[in-house]
Phi, psi and omega in degrees: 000327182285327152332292179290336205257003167273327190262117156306356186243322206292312171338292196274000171280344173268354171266019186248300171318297217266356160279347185298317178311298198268026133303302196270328141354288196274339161289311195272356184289310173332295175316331203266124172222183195315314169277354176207092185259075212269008188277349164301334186271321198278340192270307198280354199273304190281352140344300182269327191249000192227120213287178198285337154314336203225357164304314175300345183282325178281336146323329183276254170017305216250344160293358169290299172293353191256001098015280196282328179296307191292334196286323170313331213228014158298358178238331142274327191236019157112152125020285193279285171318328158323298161358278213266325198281003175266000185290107171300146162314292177337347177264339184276325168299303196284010153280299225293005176270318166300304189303331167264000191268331197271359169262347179182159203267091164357329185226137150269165199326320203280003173100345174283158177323151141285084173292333195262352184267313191306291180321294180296359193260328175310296157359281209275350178271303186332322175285257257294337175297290211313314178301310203303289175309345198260311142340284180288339145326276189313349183256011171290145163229134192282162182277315225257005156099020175274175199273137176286138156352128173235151188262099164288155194290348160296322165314312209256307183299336187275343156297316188291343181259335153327272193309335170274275191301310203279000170275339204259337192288315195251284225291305174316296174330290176308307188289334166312309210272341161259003146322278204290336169286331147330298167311312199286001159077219136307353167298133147332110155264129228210120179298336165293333174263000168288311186307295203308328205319183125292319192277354159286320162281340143336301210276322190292320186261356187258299220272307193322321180277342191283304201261002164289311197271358138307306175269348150303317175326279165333290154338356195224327191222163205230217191019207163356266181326318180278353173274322199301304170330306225271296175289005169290338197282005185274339158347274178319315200296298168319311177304307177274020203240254220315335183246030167171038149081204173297305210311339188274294172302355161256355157257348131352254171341289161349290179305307165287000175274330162289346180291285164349322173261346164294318175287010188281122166288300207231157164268156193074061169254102184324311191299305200292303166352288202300297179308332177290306189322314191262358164294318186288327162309318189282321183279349131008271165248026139269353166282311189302307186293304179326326188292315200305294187294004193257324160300294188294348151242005162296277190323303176309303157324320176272333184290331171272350169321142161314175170298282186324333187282320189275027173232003196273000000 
């Protein structure tokens, strides 16, 4: 604190966080339902990415809109629930997100992704957001005196998978797309060198045409067909996984995770469950498989480098 109270500033970069947070919050909550949570992907991404000084900012940010729903919805479902639903999840995420940062390192030695830390700490925020709503479910009392809601176990499994998926849809993206603005170093990033990328014309000509004519489908046949539709969009994610490492598969897995949710009709749909269940599986181990093929081609790169470059 004597710190901040020396610096004019150190204020307004945490009132700079925690409204940029809380900007950003209120985009992806738009986006967000039960089963694709995607505020989950924005919570372990800025975790991971925003040093540990600007965590109260970011707990502030994102208690601001949850905050205000509840204070909206505090004369239907009680008090008591208001309460506990103005708590950010986010307070629950940072140890277990400390804990790993302070026991390990976002990158292993050879310089690739920590993919198995990365996973488990998505895994493990994801269970404690589960509890945590499932908590706060239960202290509901409805105004109009009917029985309040309980977090069954299809609720409670469709959160954890909400909360799982919609982490795997955002937090890889970033960190793939900050990678790579890293790599070009000091070069300008530049829509032309985004363009030259391979895995950007991958992504406009391979994944893009795949999961559009995937989702023409979809629009047109329902039952049996619209699942056999749903699970094909996992298709690109392999493709740009096998040609361009995790960086591919997270950005795949995006893609095929918003195709996928486009075809969502109705909440809670036992068929969407299902499908999100084996898109969240592939990308998965496709992010896992991805570090490996991303190793082998940081090598095959340096064995074709000149001599002189790989001494410099």
């Amino acid at each position: 604190m004597g710190r901040l109270n020396r610096d004019p500033l150190a204020w307004g970069r945490y009132v700079a966080v925690a409204g940029a947070y809380a900007a950003c919050y209120e985009l992806t909550r738009y986006f967000s339902f039960s089963h694709w949570t995607l505020t989950a992907g924005l919570r372990l991404a800025c975790l991971f990415l925003v040093p540990k000084r600007f965590w109260p900012a970011l707990a502030v940010g994102e208690a601001l809109p949850i905050a205000e729903m509840a204070a909206l919805h505090a004369r239907q479902f009680g008090i008591t629930w208001a309460v506990l639903a103005s708590i950010p999840p986010m307070i629950f995420c940072m140890p277990i997100v400390g804990l790993l940062r302070a026991r390990s390192s976002l990158r292993r030695p050879d310089g690739q992704i920590n993919m198995a830390m990365l996973m488990f700490a998505t895994l493990a925020c994801a269970l404690v957001t589960t509890l945590d709503n499932s908590l706060v479910l239960s202290t509901v009392v409805m105004a109009d005196g009917s029985a309040a809601p309980s977090a069954t176990a299809p609720i409670f499994l469709a959160w954890l998978l909400g909360a799982y998926l919609g982490a795997l849809t955002i937090t890889p993206t970033i960190m793939a797309l900050r990678e790579r603005a890293l790599a070009m170093g000091r070069k300008r990033v530049t829509w032309q060198a985004w363009w030259r990328s391979p895995l950007t014309r991958d992504t406009l000509f391979i994944a893009v045409p795949i999961l559009a004519l995937l989702l023409g489908v979809a629009s047109q046949v329902d039952g049996g067909a619209l699942q056999a539709t749903r699970i094909a969009m996992a298709a690109p994610v392999l493709a740009l996984t096998w040609r361009h490492g995790w960086h591919g598969s997270a950005l795949g897995g995006m893609l095929a995770s918003i195709g996928m949710a486009s075809t969502s009709f109705r909440l809670q749909d036992p068929a969407m469950i299902q499908a999100q269940t084996v898109l969240a599986f592939v990308l998965s181990t496709s992010l896992l498989f991805g570090v490996r093929v991303a190793r082998r081609m940081s090598k095959r790169a340096l064995a074709e480098a000149p001599a002189g470059a790989q001494h410099r």
